[in-house]
N, C-alpha and C positions, 0 to 999 in steps of 0.2 A: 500415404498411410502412416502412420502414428507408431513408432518405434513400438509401444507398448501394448499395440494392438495386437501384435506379434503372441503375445503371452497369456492375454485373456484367456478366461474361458467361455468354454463354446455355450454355456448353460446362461442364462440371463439369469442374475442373482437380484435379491429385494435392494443391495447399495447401487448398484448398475442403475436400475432403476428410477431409485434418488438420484442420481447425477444425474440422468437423462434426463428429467423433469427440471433440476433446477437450473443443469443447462438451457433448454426450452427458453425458462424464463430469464436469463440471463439476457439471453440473444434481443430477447421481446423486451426487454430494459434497454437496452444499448440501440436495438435499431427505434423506438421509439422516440428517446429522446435525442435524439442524433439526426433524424431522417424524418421519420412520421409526421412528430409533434410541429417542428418546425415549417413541413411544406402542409401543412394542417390535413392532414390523412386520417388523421387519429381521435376518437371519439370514445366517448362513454356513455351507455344509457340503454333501455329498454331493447328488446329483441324492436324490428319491423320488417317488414316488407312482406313477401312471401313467405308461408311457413314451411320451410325446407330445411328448416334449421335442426343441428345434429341432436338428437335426446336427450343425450347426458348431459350436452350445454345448458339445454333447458332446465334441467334437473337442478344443477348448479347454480340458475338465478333464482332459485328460491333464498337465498342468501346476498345476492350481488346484482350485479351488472352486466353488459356485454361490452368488453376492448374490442371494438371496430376498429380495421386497419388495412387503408386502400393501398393496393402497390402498383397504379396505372401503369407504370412502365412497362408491367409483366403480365397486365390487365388481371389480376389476382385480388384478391382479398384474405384477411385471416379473420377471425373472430376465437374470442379465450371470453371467459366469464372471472369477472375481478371484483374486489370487497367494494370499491369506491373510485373514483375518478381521481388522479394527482397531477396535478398542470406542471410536478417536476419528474413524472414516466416511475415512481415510484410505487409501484403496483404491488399488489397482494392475489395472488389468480389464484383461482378455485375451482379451476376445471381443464382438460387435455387443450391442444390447440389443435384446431379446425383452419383448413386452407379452400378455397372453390376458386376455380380457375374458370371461366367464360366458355361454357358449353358442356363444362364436368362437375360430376357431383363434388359433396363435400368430402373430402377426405382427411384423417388424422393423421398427426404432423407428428416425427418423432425427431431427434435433436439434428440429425445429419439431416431430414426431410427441411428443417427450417433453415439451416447453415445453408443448405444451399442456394435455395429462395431467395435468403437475404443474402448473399454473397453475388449471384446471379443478376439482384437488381441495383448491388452499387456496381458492378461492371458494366450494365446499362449507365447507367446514372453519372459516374464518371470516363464512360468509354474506354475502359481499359478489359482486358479478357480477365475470367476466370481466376479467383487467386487458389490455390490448390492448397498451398502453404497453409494460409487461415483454416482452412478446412481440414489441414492435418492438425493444427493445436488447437482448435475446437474439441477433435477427435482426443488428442494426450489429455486435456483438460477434464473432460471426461470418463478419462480410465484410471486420471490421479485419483481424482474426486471418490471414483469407485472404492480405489485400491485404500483410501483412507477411510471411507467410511464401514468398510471390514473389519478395519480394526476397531479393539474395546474404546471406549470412551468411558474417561473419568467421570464417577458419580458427583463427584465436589470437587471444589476447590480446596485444593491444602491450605490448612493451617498457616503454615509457616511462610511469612511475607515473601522470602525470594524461589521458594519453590510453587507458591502460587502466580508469583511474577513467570517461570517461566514456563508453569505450566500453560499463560493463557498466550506465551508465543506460540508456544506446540499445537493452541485446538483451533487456528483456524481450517477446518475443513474443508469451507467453498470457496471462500475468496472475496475479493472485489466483485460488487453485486452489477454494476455497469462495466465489466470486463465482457469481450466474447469468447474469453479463454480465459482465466483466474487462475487457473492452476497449470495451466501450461508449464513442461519443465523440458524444451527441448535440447536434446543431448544426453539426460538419464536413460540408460536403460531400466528393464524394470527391478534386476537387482539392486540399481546406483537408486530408486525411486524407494524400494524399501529399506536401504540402508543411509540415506543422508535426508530423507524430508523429517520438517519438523512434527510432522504432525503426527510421525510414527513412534514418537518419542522415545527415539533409540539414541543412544550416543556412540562418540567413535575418540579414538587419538588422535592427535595430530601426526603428519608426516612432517621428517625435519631434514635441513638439506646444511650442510654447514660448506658457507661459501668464503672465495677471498675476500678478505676485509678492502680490497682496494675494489672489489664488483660490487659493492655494496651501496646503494642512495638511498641515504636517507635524514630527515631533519625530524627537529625535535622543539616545542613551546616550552618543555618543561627542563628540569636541569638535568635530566638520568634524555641518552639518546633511547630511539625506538631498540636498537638492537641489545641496548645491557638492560629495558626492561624485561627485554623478551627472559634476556638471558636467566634473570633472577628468580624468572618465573617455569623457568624449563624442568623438567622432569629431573626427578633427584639420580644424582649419576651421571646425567646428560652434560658432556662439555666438548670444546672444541680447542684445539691449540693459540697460542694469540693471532697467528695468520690468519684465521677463522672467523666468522661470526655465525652465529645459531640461528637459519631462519625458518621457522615452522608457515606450513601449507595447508589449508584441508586437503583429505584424502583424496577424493576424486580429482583436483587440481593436479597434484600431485604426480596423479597417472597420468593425467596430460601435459603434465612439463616434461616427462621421461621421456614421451611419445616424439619430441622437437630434434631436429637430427643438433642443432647448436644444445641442446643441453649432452647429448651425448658425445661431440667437440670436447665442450665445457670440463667433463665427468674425465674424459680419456685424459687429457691433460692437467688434471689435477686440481682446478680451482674451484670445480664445485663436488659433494659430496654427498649421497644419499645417504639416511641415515635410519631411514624405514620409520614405520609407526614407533610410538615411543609417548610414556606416560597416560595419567590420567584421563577419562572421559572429557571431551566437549559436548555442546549438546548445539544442534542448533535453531535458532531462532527463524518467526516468521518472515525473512528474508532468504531466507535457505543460506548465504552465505556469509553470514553474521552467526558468529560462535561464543558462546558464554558456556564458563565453567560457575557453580555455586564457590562462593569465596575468592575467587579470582578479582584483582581490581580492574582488570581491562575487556571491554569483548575484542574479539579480535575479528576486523571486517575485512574476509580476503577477496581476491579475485577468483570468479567462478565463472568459465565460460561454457555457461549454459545459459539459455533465450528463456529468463520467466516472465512470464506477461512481452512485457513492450522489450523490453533489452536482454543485450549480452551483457552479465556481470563483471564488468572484469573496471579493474582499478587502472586505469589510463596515468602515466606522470600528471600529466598537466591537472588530472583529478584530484589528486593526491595533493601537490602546490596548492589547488583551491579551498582543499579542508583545512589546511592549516592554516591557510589568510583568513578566513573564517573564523577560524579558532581564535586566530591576534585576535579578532574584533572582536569578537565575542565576549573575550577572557576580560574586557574593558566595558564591556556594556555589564557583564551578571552584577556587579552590585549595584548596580543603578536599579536593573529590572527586580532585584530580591527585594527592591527598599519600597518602587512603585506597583508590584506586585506578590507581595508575600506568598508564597508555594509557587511558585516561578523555579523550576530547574532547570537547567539547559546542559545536557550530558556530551559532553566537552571532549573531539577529539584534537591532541593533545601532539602525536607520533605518527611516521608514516617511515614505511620503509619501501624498498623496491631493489633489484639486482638489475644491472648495466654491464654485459659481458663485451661491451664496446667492439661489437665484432661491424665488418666493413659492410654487412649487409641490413641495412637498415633496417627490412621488414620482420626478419628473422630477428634483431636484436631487441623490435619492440615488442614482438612475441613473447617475450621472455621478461621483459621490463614488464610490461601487464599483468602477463599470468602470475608475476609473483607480489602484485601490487599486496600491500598490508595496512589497514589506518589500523589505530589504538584507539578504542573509544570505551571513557571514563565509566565504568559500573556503579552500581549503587554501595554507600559506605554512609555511614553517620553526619560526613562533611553534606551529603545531598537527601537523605530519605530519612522523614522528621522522624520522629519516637512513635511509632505504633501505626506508622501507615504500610498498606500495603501498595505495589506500584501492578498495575493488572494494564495491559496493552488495551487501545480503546476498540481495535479493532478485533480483540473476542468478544467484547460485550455491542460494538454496532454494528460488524461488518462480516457476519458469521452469523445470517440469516437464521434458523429456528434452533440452534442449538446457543448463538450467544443471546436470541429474544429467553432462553431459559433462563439460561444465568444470571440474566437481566431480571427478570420477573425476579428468582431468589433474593438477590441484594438490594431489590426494592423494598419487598414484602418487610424484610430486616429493618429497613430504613424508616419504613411507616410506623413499623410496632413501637420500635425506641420512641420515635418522634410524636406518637398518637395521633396522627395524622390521618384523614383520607386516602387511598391510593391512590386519586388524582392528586392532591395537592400534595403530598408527597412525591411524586414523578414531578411534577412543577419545579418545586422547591430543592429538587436532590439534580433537574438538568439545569435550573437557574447558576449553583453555585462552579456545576462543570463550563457551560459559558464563559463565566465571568473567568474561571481559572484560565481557560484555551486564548480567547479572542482578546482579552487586554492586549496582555505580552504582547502578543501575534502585529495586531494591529499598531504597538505602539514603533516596534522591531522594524517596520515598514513605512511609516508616517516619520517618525523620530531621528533615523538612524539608513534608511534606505537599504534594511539587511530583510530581504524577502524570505520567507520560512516558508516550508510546503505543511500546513498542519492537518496533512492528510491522518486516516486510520490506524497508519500502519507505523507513522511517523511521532505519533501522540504515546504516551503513558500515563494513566490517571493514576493516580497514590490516593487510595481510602484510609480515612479512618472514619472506624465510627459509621460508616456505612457508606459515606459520601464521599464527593471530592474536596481533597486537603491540599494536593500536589497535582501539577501539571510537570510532567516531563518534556521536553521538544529534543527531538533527534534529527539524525542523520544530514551532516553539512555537506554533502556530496550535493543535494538536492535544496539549498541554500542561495540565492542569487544575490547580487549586489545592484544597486543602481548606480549607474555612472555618475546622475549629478552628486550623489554623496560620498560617491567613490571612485574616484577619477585616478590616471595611471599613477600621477605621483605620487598618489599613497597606496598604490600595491608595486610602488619598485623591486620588490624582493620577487616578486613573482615573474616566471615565463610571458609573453605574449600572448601564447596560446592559451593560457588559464586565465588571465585577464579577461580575453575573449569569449570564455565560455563559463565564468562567474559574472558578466556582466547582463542585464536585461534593463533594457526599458521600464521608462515609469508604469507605463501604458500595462508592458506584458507581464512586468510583477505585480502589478494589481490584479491581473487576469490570475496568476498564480495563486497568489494568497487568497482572494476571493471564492475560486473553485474550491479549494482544500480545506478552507475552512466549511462555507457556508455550505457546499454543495454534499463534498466527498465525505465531511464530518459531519453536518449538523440534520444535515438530510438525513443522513443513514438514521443520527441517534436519535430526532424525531421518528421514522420511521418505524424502529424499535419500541422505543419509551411508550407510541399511542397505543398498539396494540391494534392500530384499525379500527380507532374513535376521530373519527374528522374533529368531532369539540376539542378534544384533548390537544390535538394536531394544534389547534390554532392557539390555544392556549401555551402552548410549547415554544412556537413561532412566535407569539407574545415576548416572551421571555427574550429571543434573539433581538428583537428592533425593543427591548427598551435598555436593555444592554450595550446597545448602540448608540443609545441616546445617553446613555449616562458614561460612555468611554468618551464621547465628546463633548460633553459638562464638564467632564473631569479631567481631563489627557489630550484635549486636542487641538490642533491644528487650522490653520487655513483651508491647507491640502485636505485633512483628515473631513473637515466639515464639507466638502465640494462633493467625495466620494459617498460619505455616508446618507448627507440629503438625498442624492441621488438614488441612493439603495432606498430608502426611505419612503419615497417618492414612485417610487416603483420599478426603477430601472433593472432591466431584467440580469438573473445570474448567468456567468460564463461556465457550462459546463461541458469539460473534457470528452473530445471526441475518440474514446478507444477504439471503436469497430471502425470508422473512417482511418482511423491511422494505423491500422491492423491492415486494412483492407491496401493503405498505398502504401505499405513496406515504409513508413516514414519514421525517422528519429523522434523520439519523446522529445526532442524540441522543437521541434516541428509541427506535433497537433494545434491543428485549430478546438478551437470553443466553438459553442452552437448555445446561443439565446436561450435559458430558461425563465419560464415564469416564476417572476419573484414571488414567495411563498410568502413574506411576510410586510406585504403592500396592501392598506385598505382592510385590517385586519378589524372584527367587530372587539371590543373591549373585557366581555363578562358573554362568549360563547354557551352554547345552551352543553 
């Protein structure tokens, strides 16, 4: 059971309810396109067979369709009622879920009734027992979900460019729409879930520890090291003697670096220092543990070891080595990329710090080396965000099901009226120029240069002005691969073994990368969004991506680049990210496999009705 289930209340509330439901459909996302679609189970289209089918279903296809969904392993079936068919499991349901089982009636599925199901038939399906684990962050996943959706939600967006920047860190509410747990936070209790999630839009201080200058690891791209930016940047009053250096923690971290019997070692003997909370609010971002102050030029990305989604957060050395090797390349590629794609940013981490109490017990010492891992990564300043844009995360407007399809509608409608445009060809013309900002860079970063970028949801920042996209952000180099044939050891000799190792991917598997995050995790969703549940529009949208395609490789490309994109072209199907199978085998995020999607934008008609 679910830490947090502990605290619930006993009464079923109307936000309970919402999660329950779009849990539900979560699940039915994930095992669909993951399980169903692939062993071809999965069907759209008119009621048949016997009429024994549940009322309300019925009711519901006065509107839609029936999601047929065979689970022979468990001789089962489900049936939902959904707006329209999506050969990439990207559904719109419009009605409760119905299960019959061989010899029993039908009966109504509520979010634990389905987890189970489908949990039961990948331990069939892969012979392994029961996972109990998924079943408890299904469970957290669902009572976060609740616990946010209780709270107020902002009528607008602010005004003011970087309070609107981080208000749209703060509203994602549901999460990753093909997650089986999105919001999963294991390890918050439900005080640590109302006092540190973004979405509660609370703030907090930092906790500051001032350690020996000789426990200190840390390197720096820029001239000022990580620990004297920190310092310049510390709460007024706040200093430490020159033996010293000032390292700030999130809160919750914090309580669990106290909890290590080596930091209490550490603390008896002098060389490290608590210093308690101290200064100004952070706030944090849709990462949970990525923290931004307004005015600040750094966020500060710490180590949190707590399980969101797929992983423990915590900043590994060999991690930290890799964002900086990143960083060199990088810092050599932006003016190439600013010159071949104009609104091209790429927010630059720069500093990393970490503590080394060198003690003789390895595990215990990289306890400590992790939980205090710290990157610096570059905020918005006039050097990166043009004159009058604003920067809004892409995943509150695609990846924040019916609250960011609002915000979306809003900044459309805006966008049409200036432009006097149709709202379809306004939606055309406002995702045409978000494309071209995302998938140049993306693709050229990959083809050019062998630097793999994940240009997932959560990873992107779109900069409007004027209603549209003007700026593309790309973040987070933790999550950045390199190819070996363009990046071979003698040009990461600065770096460890082990970060070589684990910055390095195949041709093969950084296409599989780039390819899901963009086309899949990105373009999916913000079609998804943009059509509103217009198939025409859908295609016209998709449009938009394969001639974007064609014209990055008219313009920008490659041998390599041309082999991969014909292929897309051509029809070759998308690699999409297996969460629930990799939820399901306890497996490292580098580890999931992909599962075949149908390419959405192959054999497409020209001028859709």
């Amino acid at each position: 059971m679910s830490t947090l289930a502990l605290h619930r209340n006993t009464g079923i509330s109307a936000a309970y309810c919402a999660a329950s439901q779009r849990s539900l459909e979560t699940q039915l996302n994930c095992y669909c396109r993951e399980v169903a679609i692939p062993e071809g189970h999965a069907s759209v289209g008119p009621l048949f067979g016997q009429n024994d089918w549940p009322l309300s279903l019925r009711c519901a296809l006065a509107t839609g369709q029936t999601l047929h969904i065979v689970l022979p392993r468990l001789d089962s079936r489900l049936v939902v009622a959904v707006r329209h068919d999506s050969a990439t499991g990207n559904y719109r349901y419009l009605s409760a879920v119905y299960c019959k089982t061989a010899g029993q009636p039908w009966t109504l599925l509520d979010w634990r009734g389905l987890a189970a199901l489908v949990i039961h038939d990948l331990a069939v399906k892969h012979n392994q027992p029961f996972n109990d684990e998924l079943l408890a962050q299904i469970e957290d996943s669902v009572l976060v979900t609740a616990t946010v959706l209780d709270a107020p939600w902002p009528d607008k967006i602010p005004r003011d460019p970087l309070q609107a920047y981080l208000d749209s860190e703060q509203s994602l509410t549901y999460g990753h729409p093909f997650h089986p747990a999105p919001k999963s936070r294991q390890g918050f209790t439900f005080e640590d879930l109302h006092r540190y999630s973004p979405e509660l839009r609370r703030g907090f201080p930092l906790h500051y520890f001032a350690v020996y200058r000789d426990a200190v690891h840390q390197q720096s791209t820029v001239e000022r090291q990580c620990s004297d930016i920190i310092a310049a940047h510390a709460p007024q009053g706040l200093a430490v003697d020159e033996n010293y250096l000032l390292i700030p923690a999130h809160p919750w971290q914090a309580r669990w670096l106290l909890e290590k019997p080596l930091m209490a070692k550490a603390m008896r003997d002098g060389r490290v220092r608590h210093l308690g909370a101290q200064g100004d609010l952070f706030y944090p971002t849709s990462s949970v543990r990525t923290l931004y102050q307004l005015g600040h030029p750094y966020f500060y990305k710490f180590s949190l070891h707590v399980r969101l989604t797929n992983c423990v957060r915590k900043n590994a050395v060999y991690e930290l080595e890799g964002a900086l090797q990143v960083n060199r390349i990088m810092s050599l590629l932006i003016p190439e990329l600013r010159t071949l794609f104009p609104g091209t940013a790429i927010m630059e981490e720069p500093a990393y710090l970490s503590v080394d109490l060198k003690d003789g017990d390895e595990r215990l010492n990289r306890e400590i080396t992790e939980g205090f891992g710290l990157i610096l990564r570059r905020g918005f300043d006039a050097n990166n965000l043009l004159p009058g844009v604003t920067p809004l995360l892409a995943g509150s407007l695609f990846g924040n099901h019916v609250l960011g399809e609002a915000r979306l509608a809003t900044l459309l409608q805006q966008f049409y009226e200036r432009e006097h445009m149709t709202p379809e060809a306004a939606t055309e013309e406002w995702f045409s120029r978000y494309v071209q900002q995302v998938m140049y860079p993306v693709l050229h970063c990959y083809f050019a240069h062998g630097v793999v970028f994940e240009p997932h949801l959560q990873n992107v920042v779109i900069g409007l002005a004027n209603g549209s996209t003007a700026q593309v952000f790309l973040r987070d180099f933790e999550g950045v691969k390199l190819v070996p044939e363009h990046h071979p050891a003698t040009r990461l000799s600065t770096i460890s073994q082990r970060a070589r190792e684990a910055l390095w991917y195949e041709r093969e598997s950084g296409w599989k990368r780039v390819a899901y995050c963009l086309f899949v995790n990105n373009f999916c969703e913000a079609i998804h969004q943009l059509s509103g549940g217009k198939p025409g529009l859908q295609v016209r949208l998709w449009n938009q991506v394969r001639y974007h395609l064609q014209r990055y490789q008219a313009e920008h490309g490659s041998e390599e680049s041309a082999r991969r994109i014909n292929a897309l072209l051509a029809g070759e199907p998308l690699p999409g990210k297996g969460n629930l199978r990799n939820r399901f085998l306890r497996q490292s995020d580098r580890a999931a496999d992909y599962v075949p999607l149908a390419n959405p934008f192959y054999n497409l008609p020209e001028n859709p009705a």
